[in-house]
C-alpha positions as a Markdown table, in Angstrom:
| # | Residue | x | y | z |
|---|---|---|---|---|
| 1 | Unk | 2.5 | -43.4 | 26.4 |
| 2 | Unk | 4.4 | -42.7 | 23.2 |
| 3 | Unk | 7.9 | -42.1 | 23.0 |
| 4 | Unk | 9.5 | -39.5 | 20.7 |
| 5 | Unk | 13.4 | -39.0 | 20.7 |
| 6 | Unk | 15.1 | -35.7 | 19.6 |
| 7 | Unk | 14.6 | -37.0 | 15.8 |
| 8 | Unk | 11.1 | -38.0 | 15.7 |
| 9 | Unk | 10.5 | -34.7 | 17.6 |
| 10 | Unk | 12.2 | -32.3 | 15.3 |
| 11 | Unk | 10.9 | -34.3 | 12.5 |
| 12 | Unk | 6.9 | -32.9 | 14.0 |
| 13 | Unk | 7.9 | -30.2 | 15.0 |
| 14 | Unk | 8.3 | -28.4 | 12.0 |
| 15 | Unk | 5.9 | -26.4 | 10.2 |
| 16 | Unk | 6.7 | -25.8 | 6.6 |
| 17 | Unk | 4.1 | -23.0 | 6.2 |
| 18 | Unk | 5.7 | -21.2 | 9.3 |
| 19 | Unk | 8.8 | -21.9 | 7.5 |
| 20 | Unk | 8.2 | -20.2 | 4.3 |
| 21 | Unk | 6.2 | -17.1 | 5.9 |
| 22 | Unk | 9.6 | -16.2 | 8.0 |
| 23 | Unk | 11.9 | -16.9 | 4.8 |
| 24 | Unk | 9.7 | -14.7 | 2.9 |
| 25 | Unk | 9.7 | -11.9 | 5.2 |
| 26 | Unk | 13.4 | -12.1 | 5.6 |
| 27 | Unk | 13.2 | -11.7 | 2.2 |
| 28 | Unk | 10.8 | -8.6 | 1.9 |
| 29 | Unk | 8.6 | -10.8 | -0.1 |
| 30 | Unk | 4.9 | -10.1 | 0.3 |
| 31 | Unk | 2.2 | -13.0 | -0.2 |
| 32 | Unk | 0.8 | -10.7 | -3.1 |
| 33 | Unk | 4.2 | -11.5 | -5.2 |
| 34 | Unk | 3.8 | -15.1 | -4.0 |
| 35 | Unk | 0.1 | -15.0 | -5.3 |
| 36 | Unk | 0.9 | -13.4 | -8.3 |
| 37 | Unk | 3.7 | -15.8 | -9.7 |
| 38 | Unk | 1.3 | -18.9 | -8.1 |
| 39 | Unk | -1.6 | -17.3 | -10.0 |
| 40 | Unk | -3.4 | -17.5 | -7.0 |
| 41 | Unk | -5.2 | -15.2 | -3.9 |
| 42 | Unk | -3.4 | -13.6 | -1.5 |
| 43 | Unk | -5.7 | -15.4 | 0.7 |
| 44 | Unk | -4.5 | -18.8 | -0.6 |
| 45 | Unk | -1.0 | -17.8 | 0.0 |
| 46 | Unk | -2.0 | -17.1 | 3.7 |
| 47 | Unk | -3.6 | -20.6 | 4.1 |
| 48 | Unk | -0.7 | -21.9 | 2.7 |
| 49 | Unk | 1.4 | -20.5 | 5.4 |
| 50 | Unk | -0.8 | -21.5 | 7.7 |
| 51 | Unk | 0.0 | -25.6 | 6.8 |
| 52 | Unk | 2.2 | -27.6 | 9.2 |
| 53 | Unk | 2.9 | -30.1 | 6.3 |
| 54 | Unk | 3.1 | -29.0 | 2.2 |
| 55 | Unk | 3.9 | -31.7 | -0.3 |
| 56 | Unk | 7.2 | -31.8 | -2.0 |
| 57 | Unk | 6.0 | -30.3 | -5.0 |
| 58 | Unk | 4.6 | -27.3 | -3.4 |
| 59 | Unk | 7.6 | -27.0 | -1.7 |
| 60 | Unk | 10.0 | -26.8 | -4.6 |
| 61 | Unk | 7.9 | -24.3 | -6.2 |
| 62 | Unk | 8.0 | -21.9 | -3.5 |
| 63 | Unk | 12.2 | -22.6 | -3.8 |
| 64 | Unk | 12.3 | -22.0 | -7.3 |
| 65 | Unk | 10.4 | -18.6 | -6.6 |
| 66 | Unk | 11.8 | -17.6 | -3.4 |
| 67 | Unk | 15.5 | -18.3 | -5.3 |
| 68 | Unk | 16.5 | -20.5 | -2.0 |
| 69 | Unk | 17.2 | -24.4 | -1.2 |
| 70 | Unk | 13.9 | -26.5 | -0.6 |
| 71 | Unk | 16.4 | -27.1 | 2.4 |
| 72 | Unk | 15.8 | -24.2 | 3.9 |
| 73 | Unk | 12.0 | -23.9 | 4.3 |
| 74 | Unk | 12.2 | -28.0 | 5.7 |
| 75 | Unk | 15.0 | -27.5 | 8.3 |
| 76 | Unk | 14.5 | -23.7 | 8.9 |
| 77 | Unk | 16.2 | -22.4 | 11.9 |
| 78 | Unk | 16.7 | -18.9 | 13.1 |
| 79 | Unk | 20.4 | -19.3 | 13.0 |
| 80 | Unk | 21.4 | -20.7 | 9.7 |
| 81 | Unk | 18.6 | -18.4 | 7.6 |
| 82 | Unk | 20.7 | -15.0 | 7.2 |
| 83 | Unk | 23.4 | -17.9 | 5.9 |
| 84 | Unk | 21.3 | -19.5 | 3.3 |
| 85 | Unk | 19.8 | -16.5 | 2.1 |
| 86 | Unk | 23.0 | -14.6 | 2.0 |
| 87 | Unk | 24.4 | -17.1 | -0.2 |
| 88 | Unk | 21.5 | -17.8 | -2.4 |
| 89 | Unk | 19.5 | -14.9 | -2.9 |
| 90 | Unk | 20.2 | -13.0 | -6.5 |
| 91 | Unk | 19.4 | -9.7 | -7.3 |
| 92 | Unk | 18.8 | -10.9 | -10.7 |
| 93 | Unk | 15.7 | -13.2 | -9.4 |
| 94 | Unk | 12.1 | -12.4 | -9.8 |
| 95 | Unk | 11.7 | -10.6 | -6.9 |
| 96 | Unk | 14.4 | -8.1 | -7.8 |
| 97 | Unk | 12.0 | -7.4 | -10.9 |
| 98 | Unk | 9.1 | -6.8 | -8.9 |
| 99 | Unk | 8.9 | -3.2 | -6.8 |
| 100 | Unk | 9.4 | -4.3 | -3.1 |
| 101 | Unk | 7.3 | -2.2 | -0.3 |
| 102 | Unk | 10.3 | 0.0 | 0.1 |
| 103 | Unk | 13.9 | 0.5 | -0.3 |
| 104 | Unk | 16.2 | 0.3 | 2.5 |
| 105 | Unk | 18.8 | 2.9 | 1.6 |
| 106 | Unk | 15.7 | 5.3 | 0.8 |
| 107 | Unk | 14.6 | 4.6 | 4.3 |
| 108 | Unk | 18.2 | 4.9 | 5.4 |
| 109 | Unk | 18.2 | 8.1 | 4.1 |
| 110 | Unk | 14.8 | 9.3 | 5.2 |
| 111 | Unk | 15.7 | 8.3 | 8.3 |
| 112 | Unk | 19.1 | 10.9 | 8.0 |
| 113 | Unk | 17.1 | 13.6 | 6.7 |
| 114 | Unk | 15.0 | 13.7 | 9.7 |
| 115 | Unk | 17.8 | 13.4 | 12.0 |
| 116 | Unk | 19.1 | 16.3 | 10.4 |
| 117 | Unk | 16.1 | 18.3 | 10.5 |
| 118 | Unk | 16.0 | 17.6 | 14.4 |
| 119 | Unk | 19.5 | 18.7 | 15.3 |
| 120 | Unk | 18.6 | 21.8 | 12.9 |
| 121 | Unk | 15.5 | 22.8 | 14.7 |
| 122 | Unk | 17.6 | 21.9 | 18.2 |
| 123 | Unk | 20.2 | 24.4 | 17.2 |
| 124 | Unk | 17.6 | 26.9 | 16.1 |
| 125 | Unk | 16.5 | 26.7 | 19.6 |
| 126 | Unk | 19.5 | 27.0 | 21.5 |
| 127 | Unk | 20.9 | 29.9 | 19.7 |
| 128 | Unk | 17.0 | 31.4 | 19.9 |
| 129 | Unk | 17.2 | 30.8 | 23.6 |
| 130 | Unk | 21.2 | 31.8 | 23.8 |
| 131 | Unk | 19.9 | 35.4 | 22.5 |
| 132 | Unk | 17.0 | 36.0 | 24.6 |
| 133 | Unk | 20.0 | 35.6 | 27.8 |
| 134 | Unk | 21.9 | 38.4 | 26.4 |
């Protein structure tokens, strides 16, 4: 029976490909943009991610592109992640050149428009209904 303490356990348990799918989705990074600056498939992007263990020099190239520490995508936690990519994404990076799926204040504001468009048609209602009880 082998015997694994909390280091040699951590140390297995993590899955760099997991890792760098779930920092570039926090990101809003698809695999295309990953393919693209890899000059590779989307498809080898995808088996990338699905890798338990990357060498060190894929690793750092997915950093250098993702604009974060190699640190992150090999001790990746749900906690620290919106820390680490706070502080080291850049608008100025290559993702910031590229057009992302969507923009989040658009969506903000699609999201307002229709809101307001409901509460319109709800008053239309009312006061249609307020008129028919007079």
């Amino acid at each position: 029976m082998k015997i694994m303490n909390e280091e040699t356990q951590f140390l297995t348990s993590v899955h760099h490909g997991r890792n760098i799918k779930r920092l570039r989705e926090v990101l809003g990074v698809k695999q295309d943009a990953l393919a693209i600056e890899f000059n590779i498939t989307q498809q080898a992007v995808s088996d990338l991610e699905k890798k338990a263990q990357l060498s060190d020099d894929i690793l750092e190239k997915v950093a250098k592109v993702l604009n974060i520490p190699v640190d992150a995508i090999k001790n990746f936690n749900e906690e620290t992640a919106v820390n680490v990519i706070a502080n080291t994404f850049n608008e100025a990076s290559f993702f910031a050149c590229h057009q992302t799926t969507f923009n989040q204040m658009d969506k903000l504001t699609e999201m307002m428009e229709r809101l307001l468009k409901t509460e319109q048609e709800k008053n239309t209602l009312l006061e249609k209904m307020l008129a028919e009880k007079k």
